[in-house]
DRENDO-1510 file (C-alpha; in Angstrom, 1 decimal, always signed):
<recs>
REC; n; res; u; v; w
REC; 1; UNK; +97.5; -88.2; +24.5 .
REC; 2; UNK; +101.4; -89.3; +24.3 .
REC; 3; UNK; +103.8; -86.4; +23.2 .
REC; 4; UNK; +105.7; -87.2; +20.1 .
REC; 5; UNK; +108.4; -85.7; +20.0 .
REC; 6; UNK; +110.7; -84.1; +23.0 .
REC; 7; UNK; +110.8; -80.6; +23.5 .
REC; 8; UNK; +107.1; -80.2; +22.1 .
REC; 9; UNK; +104.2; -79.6; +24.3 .
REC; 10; UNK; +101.4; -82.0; +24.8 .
REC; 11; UNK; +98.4; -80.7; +22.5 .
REC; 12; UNK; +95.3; -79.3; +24.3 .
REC; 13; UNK; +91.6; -80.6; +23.6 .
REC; 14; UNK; +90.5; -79.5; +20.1 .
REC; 15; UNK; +93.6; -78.6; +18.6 .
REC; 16; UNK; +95.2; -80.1; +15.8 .
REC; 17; UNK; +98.8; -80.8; +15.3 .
REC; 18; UNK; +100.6; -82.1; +12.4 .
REC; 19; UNK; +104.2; -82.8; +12.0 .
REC; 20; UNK; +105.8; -82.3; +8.4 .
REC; 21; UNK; +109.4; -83.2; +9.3 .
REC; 22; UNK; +110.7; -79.8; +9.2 .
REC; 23; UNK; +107.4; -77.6; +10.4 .
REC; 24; UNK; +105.3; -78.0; +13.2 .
REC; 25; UNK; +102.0; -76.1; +13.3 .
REC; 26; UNK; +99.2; -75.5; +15.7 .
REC; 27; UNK; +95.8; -74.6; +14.6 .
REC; 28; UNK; +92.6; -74.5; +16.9 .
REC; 29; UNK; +89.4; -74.6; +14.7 .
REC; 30; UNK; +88.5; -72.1; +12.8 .
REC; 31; UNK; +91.3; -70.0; +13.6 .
REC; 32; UNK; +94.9; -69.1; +11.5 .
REC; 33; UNK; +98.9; -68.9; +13.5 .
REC; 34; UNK; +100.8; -67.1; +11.4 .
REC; 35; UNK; +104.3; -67.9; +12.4 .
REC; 36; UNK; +107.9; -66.9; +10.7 .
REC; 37; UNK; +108.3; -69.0; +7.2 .
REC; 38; UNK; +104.8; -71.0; +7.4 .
REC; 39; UNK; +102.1; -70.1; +5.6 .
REC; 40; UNK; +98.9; -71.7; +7.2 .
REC; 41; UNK; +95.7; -71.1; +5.2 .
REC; 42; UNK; +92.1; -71.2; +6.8 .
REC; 43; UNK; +90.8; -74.8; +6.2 .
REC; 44; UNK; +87.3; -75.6; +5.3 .
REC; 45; UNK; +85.4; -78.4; +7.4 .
REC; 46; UNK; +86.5; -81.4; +6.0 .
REC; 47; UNK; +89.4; -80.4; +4.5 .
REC; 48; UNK; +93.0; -81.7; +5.1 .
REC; 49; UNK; +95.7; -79.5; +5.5 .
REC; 50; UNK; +98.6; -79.8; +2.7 .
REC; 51; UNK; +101.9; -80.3; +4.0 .
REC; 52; UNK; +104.1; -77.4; +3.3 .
REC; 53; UNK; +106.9; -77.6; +1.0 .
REC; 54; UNK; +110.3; -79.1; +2.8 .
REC; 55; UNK; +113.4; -77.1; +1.7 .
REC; 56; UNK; +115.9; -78.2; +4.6 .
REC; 57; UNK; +116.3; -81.6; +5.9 .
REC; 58; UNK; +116.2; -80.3; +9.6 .
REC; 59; UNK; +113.3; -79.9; +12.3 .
REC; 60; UNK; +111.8; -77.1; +12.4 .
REC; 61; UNK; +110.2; -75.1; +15.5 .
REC; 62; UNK; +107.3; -73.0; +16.4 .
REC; 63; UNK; +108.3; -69.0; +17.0 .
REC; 64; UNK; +107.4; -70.2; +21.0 .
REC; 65; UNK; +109.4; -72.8; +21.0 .
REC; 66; UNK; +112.5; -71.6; +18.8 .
REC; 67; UNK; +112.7; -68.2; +21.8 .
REC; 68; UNK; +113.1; -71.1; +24.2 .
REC; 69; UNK; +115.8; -72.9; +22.4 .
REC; 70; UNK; +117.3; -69.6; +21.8 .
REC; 71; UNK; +117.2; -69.0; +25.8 .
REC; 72; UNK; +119.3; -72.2; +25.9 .
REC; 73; UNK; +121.8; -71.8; +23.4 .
REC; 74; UNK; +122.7; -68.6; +25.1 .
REC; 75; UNK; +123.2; -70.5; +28.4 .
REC; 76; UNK; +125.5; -72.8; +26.5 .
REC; 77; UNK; +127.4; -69.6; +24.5 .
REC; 78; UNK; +128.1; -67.9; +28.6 .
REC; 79; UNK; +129.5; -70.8; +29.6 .
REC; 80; UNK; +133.5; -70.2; +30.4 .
REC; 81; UNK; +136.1; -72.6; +29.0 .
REC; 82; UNK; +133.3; -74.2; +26.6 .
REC; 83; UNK; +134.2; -73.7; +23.2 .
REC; 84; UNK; +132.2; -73.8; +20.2 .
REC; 85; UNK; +133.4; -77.6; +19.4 .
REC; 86; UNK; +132.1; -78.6; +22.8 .
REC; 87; UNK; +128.5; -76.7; +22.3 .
REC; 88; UNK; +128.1; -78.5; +18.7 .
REC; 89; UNK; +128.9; -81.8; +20.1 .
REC; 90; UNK; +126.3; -81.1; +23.1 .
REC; 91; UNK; +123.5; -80.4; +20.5 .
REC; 92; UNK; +124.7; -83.0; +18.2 .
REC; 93; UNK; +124.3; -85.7; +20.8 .
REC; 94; UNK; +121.2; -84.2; +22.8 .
REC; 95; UNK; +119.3; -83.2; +19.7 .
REC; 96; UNK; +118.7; -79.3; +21.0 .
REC; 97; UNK; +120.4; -76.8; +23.5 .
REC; 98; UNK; +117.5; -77.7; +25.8 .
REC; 99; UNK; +118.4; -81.1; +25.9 .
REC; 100; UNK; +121.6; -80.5; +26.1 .
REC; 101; UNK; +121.1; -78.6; +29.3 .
REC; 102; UNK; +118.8; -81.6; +30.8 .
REC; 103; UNK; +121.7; -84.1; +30.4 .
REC; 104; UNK; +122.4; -85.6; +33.1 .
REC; 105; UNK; +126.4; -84.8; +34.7 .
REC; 106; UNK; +127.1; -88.1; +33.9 .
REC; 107; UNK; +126.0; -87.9; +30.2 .
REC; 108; UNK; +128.4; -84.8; +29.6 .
REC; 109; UNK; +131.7; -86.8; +31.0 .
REC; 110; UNK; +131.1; -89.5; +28.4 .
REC; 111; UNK; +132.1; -87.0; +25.8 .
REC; 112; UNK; +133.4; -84.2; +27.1 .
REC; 113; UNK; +136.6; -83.5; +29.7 .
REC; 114; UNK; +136.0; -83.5; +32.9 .
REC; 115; UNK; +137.1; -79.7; +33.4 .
REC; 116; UNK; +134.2; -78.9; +31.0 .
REC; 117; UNK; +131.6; -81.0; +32.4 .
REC; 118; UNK; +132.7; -79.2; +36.0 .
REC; 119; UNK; +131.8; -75.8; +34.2 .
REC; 120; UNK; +128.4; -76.9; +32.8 .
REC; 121; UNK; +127.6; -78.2; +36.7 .
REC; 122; UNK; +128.2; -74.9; +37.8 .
REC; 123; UNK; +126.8; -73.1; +35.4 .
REC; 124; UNK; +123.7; -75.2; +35.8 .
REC; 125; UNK; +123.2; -74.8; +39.8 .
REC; 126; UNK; +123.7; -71.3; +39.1 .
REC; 127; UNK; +120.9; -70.6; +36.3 .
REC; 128; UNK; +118.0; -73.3; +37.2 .
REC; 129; UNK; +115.2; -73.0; +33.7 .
REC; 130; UNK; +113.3; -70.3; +35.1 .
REC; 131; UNK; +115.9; -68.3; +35.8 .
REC; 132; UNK; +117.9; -69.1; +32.7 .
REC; 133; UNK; +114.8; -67.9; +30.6 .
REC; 134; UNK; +114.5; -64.6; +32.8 .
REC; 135; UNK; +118.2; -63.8; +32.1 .
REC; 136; UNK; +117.8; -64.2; +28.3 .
REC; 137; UNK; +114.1; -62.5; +28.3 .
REC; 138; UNK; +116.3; -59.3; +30.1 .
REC; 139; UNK; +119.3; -59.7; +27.4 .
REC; 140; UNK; +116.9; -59.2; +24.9 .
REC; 141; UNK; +115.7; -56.1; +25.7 .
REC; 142; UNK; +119.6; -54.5; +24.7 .
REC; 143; UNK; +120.6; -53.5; +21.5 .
REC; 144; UNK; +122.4; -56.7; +20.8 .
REC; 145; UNK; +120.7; -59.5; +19.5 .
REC; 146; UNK; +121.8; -63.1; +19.8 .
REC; 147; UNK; +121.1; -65.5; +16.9 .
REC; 148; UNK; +121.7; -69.0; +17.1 .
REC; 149; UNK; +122.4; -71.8; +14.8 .
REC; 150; UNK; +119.1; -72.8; +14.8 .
REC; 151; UNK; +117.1; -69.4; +14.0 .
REC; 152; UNK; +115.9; -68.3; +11.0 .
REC; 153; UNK; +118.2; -65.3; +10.5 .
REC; 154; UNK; +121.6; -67.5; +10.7 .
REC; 155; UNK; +122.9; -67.0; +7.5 .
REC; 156; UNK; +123.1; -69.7; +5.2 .
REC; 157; UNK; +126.6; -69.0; +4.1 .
REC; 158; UNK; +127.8; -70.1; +7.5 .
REC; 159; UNK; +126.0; -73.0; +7.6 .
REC; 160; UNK; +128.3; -74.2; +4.6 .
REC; 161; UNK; +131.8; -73.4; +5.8 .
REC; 162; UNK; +133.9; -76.6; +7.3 .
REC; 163; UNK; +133.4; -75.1; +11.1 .
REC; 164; UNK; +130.1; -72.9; +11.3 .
REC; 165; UNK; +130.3; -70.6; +14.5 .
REC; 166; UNK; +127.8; -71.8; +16.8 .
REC; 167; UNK; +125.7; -68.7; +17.2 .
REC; 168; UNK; +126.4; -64.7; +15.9 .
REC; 169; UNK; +125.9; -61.7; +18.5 .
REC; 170; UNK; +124.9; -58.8; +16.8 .
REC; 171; UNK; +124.8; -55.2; +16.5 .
REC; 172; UNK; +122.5; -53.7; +13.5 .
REC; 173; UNK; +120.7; -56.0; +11.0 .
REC; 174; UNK; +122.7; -59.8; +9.3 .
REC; 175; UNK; +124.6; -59.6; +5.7 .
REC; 176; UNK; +121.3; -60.2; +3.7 .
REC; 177; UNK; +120.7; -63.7; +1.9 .
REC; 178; UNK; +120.2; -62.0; -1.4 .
REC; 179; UNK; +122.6; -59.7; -1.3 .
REC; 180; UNK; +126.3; -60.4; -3.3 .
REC; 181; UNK; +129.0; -59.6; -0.7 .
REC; 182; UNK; +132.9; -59.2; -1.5 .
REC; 183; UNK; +135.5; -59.3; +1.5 .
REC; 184; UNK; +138.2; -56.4; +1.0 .
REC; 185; UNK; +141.2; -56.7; +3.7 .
REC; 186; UNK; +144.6; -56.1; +3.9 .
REC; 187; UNK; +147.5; -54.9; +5.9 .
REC; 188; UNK; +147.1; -52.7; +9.1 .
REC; 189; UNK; +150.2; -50.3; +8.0 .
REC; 190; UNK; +149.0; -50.0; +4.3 .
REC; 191; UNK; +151.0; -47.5; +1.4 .
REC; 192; UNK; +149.0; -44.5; +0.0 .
REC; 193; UNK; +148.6; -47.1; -2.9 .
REC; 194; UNK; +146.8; -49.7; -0.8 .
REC; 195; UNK; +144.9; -47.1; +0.4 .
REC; 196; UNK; +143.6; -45.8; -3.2 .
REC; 197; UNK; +142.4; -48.8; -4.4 .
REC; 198; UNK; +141.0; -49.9; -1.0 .
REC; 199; UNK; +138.7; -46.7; -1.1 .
REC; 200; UNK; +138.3; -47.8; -5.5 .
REC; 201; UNK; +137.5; -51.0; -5.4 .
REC; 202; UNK; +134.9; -50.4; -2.0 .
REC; 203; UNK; +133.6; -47.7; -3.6 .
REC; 204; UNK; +132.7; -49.5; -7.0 .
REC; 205; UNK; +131.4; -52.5; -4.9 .
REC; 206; UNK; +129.0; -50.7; -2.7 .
REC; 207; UNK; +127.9; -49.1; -6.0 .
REC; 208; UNK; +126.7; -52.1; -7.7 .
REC; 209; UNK; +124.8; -53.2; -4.5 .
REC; 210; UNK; +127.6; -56.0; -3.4 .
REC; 211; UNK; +127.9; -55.5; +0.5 .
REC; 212; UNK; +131.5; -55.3; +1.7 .
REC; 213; UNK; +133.0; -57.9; +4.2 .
REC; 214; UNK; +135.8; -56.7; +6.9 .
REC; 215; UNK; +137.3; -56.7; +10.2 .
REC; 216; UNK; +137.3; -52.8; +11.4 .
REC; 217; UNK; +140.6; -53.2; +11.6 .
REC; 218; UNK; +143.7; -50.5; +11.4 .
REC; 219; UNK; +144.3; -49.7; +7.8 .
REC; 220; UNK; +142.9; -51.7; +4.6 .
REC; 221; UNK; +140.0; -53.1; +6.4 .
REC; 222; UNK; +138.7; -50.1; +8.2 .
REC; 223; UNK; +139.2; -48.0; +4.8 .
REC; 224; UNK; +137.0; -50.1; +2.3 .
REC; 225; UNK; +134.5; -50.5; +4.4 .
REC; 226; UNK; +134.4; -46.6; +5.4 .
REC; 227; UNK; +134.3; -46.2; +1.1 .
REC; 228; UNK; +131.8; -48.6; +0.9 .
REC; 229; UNK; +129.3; -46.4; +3.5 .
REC; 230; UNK; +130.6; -43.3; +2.1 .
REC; 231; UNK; +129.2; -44.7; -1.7 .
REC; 232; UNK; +125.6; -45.8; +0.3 .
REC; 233; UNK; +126.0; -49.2; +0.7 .
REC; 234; UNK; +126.0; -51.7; +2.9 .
REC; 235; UNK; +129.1; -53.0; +5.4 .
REC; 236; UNK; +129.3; -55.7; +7.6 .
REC; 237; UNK; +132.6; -56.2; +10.3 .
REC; 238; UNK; +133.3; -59.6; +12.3 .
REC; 239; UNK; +135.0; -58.4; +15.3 .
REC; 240; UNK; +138.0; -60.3; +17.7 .
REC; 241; UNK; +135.9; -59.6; +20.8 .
REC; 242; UNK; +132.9; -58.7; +21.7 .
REC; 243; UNK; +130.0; -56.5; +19.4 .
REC; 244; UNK; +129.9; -54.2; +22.4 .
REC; 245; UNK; +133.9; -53.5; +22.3 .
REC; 246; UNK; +135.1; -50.9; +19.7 .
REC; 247; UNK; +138.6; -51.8; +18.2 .
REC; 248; UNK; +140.7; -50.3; +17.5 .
REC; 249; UNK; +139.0; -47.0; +19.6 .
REC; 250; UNK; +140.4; -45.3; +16.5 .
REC; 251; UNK; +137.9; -46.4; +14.1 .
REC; 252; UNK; +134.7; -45.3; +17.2 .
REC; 253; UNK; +133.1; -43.3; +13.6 .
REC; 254; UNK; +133.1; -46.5; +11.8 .
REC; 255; UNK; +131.8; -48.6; +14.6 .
REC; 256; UNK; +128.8; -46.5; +15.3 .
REC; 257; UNK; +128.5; -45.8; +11.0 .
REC; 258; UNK; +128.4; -49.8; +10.8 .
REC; 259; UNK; +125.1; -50.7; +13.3 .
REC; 260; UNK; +123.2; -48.1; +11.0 .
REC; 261; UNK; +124.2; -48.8; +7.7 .
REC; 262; UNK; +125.5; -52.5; +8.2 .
REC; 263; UNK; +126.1; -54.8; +11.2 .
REC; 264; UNK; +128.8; -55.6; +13.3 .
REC; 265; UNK; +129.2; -59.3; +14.3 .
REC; 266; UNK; +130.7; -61.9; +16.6 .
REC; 267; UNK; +130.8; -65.2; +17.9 .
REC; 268; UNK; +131.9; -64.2; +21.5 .
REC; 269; UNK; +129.9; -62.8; +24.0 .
REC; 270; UNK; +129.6; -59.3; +24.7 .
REC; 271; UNK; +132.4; -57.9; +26.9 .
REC; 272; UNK; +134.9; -60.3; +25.4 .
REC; 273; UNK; +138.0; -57.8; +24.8 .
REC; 274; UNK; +140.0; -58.2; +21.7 .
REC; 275; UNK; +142.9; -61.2; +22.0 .
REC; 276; UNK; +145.4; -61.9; +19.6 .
REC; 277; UNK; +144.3; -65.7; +19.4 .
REC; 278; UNK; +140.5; -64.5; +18.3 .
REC; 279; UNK; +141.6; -62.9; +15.6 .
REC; 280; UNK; +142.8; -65.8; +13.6 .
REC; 281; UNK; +139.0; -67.3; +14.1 .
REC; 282; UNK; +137.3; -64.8; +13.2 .
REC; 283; UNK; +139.0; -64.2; +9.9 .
REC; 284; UNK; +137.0; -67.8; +8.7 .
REC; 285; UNK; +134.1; -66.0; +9.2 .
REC; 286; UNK; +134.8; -63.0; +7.3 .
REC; 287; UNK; +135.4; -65.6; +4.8 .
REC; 288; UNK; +132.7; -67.8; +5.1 .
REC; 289; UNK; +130.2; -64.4; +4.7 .
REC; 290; UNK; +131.5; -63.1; +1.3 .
REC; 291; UNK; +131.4; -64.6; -1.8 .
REC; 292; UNK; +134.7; -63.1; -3.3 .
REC; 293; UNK; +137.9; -62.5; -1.2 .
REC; 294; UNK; +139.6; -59.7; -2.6 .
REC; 295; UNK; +143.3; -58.8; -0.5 .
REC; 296; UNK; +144.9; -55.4; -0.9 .
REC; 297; UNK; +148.0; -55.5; -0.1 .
REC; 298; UNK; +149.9; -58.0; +2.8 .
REC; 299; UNK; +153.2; -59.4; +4.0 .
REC; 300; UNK; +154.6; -62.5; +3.2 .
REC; 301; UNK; +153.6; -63.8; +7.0 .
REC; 302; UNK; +150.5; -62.0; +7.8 .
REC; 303; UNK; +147.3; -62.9; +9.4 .
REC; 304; UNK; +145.8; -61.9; +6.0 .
REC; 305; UNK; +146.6; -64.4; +4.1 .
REC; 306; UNK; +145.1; -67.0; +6.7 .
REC; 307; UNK; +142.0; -65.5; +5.7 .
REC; 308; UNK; +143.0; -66.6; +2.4 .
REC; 309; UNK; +143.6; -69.9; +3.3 .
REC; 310; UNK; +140.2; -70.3; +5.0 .
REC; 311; UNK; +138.8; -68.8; +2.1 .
REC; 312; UNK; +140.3; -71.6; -0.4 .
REC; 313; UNK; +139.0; -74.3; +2.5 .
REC; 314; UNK; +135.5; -72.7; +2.1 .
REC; 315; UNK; +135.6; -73.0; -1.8 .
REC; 316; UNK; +135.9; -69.4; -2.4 .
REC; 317; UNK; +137.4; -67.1; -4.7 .
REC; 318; UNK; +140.1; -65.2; -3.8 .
REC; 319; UNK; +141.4; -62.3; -5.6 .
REC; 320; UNK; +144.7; -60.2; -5.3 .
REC; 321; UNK; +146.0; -57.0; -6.2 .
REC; 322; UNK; +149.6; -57.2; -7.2 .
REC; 323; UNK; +152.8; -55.0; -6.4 .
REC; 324; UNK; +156.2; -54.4; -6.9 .
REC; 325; UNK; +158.2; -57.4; -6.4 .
REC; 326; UNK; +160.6; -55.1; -4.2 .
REC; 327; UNK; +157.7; -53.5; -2.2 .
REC; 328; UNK; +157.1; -55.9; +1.5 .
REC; 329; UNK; +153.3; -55.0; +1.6 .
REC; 330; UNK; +152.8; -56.7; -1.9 .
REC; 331; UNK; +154.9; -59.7; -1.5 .
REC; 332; UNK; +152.1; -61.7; +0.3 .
REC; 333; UNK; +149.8; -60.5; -2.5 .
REC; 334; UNK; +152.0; -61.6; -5.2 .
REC; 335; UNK; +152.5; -65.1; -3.5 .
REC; 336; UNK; +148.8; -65.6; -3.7 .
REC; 337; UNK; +148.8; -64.9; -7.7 .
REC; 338; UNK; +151.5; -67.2; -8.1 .
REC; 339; UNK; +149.7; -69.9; -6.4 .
REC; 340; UNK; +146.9; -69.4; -8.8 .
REC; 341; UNK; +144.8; -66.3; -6.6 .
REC; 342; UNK; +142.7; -64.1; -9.3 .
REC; 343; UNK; +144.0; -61.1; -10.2 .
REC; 344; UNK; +142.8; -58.1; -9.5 .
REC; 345; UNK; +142.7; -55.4; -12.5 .
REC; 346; UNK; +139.3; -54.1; -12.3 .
REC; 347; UNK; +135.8; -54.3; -10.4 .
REC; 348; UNK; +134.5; -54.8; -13.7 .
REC; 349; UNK; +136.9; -57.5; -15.1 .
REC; 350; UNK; +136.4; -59.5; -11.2 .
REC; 351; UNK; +132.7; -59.2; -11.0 .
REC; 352; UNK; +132.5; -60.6; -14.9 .
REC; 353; UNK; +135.0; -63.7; -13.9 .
REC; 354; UNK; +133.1; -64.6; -11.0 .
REC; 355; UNK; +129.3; -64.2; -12.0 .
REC; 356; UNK; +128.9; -61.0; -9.7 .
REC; 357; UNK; +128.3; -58.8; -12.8 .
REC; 358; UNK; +125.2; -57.0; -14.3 .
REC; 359; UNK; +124.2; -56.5; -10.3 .
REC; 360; UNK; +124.5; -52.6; -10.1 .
REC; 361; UNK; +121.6; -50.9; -7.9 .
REC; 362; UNK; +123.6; -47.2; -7.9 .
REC; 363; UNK; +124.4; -44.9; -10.5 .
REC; 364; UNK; +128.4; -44.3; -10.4 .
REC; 365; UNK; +129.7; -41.0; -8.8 .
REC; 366; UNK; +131.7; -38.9; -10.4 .
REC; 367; UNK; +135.6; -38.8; -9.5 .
REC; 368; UNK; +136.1; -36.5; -6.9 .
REC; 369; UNK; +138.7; -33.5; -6.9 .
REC; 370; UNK; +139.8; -34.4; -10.6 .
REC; 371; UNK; +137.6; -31.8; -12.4 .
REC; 372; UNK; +138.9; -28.6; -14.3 .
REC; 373; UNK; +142.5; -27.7; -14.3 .
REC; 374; UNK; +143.5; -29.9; -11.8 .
REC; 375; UNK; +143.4; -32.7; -13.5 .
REC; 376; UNK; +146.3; -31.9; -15.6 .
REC; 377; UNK; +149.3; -32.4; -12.8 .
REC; 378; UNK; +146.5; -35.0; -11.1 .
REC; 379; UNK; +147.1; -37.4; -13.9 .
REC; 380; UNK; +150.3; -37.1; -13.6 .
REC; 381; UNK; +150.5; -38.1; -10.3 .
REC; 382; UNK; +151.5; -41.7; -8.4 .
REC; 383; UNK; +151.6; -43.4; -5.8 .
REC; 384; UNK; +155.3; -43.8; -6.0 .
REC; 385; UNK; +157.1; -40.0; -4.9 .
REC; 386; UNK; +157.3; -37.3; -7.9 .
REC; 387; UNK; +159.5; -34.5; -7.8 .
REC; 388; UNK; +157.4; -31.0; -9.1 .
REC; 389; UNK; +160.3; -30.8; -11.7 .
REC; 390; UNK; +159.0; -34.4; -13.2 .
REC; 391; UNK; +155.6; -33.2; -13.0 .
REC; 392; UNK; +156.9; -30.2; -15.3 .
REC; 393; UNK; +158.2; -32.4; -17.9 .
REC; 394; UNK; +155.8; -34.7; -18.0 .
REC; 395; UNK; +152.7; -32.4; -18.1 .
REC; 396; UNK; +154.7; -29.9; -20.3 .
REC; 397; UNK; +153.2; -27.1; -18.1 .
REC; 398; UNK; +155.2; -24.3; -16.7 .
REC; 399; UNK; +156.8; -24.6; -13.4 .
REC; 400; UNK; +154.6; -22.4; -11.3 .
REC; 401; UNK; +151.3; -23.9; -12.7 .
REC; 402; UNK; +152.4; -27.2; -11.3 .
REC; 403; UNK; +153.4; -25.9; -8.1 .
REC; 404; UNK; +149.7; -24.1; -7.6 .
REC; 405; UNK; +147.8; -26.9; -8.6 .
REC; 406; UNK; +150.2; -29.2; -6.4 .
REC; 407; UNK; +148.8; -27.2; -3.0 .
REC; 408; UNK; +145.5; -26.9; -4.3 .
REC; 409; UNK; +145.4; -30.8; -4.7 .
REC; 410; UNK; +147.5; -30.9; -1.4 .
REC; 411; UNK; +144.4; -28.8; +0.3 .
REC; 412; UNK; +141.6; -31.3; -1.2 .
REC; 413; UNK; +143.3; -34.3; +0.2 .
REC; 414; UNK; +144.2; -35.3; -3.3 .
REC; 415; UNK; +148.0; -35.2; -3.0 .
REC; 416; UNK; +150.6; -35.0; -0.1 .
REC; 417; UNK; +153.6; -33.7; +0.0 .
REC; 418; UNK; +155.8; -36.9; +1.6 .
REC; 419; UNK; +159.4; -35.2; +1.5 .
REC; 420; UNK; +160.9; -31.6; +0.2 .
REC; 421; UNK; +159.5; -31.5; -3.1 .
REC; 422; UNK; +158.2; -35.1; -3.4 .
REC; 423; UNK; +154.5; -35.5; -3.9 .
REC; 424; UNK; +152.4; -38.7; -4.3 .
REC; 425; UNK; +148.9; -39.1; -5.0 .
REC; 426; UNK; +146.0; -39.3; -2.3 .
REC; 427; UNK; +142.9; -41.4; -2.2 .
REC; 428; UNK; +139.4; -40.5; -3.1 .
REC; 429; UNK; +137.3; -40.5; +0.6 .
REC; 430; UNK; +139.0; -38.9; +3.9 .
REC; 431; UNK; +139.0; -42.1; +6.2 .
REC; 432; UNK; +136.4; -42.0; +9.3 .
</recs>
């Protein structure tokens, strides 16, 4: 009996195979595979077998199979100086990362620079099939996973931006399919402003059951997504390097926080360490993950409002929280709302304009260290520097009241003194 197709095995004597242009199923008599997204049902002698139902116009792969293509695409991901361009345009042409790696030398210099095709050689001598299939089979047995383009836990919001990564590594569990997911990031060097409604707007997220989108990073990033675990839901970081470096070191809590109660991704191999030209590429992906982009505060020139660029490329919303004309971290943010960005007054009023309302899973907390007497020089409070005297006459309290509740506010992390006598208003979580 002829094989059909490449890359699928020759059928043994009394087994049946039948090709639905997306599925391929085996079945010996009397017997039922159970493989992931098919659902085969026992067939009665003389029956035919209905075709299952076709939802994507691409070929789909037994779980056998798919591990083997997955074995390939990783050889194709350790291969230095091939970038993700080059590996799409190897599949594209060979049909699968298997074929790909069976092209001849030749084949790969039609299409590709010579300085690449070397690499593949190389890489190739060094890693013959049985050995290539050894190395992934001992990969596997890490922490990290590696999923592909072509598996079924690539998420589908990828699949739609204008340059998909070519495969994720990851650390934890994928942004789930289902789930609504915002991206909250911002400046490295954020105010105590930034800060509060970084925490606020995480917090409310995670409380509705909308996963939050970041990059770990110093500041803005590193905050919302520290609220949104603190509030018991879910946070997922794409990283400038590898899933297996921790930067910054400073946020180690977060890191370890994230492959329990999130995931931590990336589209370079473990080990990569963090460069300032990965950055900018990953920011598409924290993009191309969420389905809101909501930016805290940022600079006029920042690497923040790249993401916002992407963003708009993807078709995505983006949101903004706007600032003092005079303050540098809001400029960026107010640029955006003049050039048509969303603007961000509340959760509630963002979720409602974008269709992400009427999703809450959690009951809302309660505001933290705002209770009982406090909350009289508390709501006086900004983010802007306040004398104790302004306090006074705003709050019409006397003079020594204020000063006691400012220390005990001071000693829950609710205010901070910032100069002699000046005192602005804290956020609501301690950051990791």
């Amino acid at each position: 009996m002829k094989e059909k197709e490449p890359g699928i095995k020759k059928m043994e004597q009394g087994m049946e195979e039948k090709e639905s242009g997306i599925k391929i199923k085996k079945m010996e008599q009397g017997m039922e595979e159970k493989e992931p997204g098919i659902k085969i049902k026992r067939m009665e002698p003389g029956m035919k077998e209905k075709e299952p139902e076709i939802k994507e116009k691409e070929p789909g792969v037994g779980w056998a199979e798919l591990q083997e293509q997955q074995a390939y695409a990783y050889w194709l991901e350790c291969v230095r100086g091939l970038g993700r361009k080059s590996r799409w345009e190897l599949v594209k042409r060979a049909g699968s990362p298997k074929a790909a790696y069976g092209m001849d030398t030749e084949e790969w210099r039609m299409f590709l620079p010579e300085k690449k095709a070397e690499a593949l050689e190389k890489e190739r001598e060094k890693y013959s099939e049985d050995r290539l299939l050894e190395r992934y089979q001992e990969f596997q047995k890490g922490e990290i996973r590696y999923v592909s383009s072509i598996h079924p836990d690539y998420p589908e919001r990828l699949k739609k931006i204008p340059d998909p990564p070519f495969g994720i590594f990851l650390l934890g569990e994928m942004p789930r399919k289902e789930m609504p997911s915002v991206a909250v990031i911002g400046a490295r060097e954020c105010s105590e402003y930034g800060k509060y409604v970084a925490e606020r707007a995480a917090r409310e997220l995670a409380e509705r059951g909308i996963s939050v989108i970041s990059g770990m990073a110093r500041g803005i990033d590193g905050i919302s997504q520290w609220a949104a675990i603190c509030a018991g839901g879910k946070s997922y970081a794409v990283l400038g390097s590898g899933v297996d470096v921790c930067y910054p070191a400073e946020n180690r809590r977060l890191y370890e926080e994230l492959k329990i109660r999130g995931g931590i991704l990336s589209e370079y191999p473990p080990g990569t360490q963090p460069q300032a030209g990965l950055f900018p590429q990953r920011n598409r992906i924290i993009s191309g993950l969420a389905d809101v982009v909501l930016i805290v505060e940022a600079r006029e020139r920042s690497g923040t409002l790249i993401t916002a660029d992407m963003a708009l490329e993807q078709g995505k919303e983006v949101y903004a929280v706007p600032g003092r004309l005079t303050d540098p971290l809001s400029r960026g943010c107010n640029r955006l709302v003049k050039q048509g960005a969303g603007v961000m007054v509340s959760i509630e009023e963002m979720m409602g304009e974008t269709g992400l309302a009427g999703r809450t899973v959690h009951e809302r907390g309660k505001e933290k260290g705002t209770t009982g007497i406090c909350k009289n020089v508390y709501q006086y409070l900004d983010f802007y520097p306040k004398s104790a005297e302004q306090l006074q006459l705003e709050s019409g309290m006397e003079y020594r009241d204020v000063v006691c509740e400012l220390m005990e506010l001071c000693a829950e992390n609710q205010a901070k003194q910032v100069s002699a006598g000046q005192y602005v208003k804290q956020g609501e979580l301690s950051s990791p």
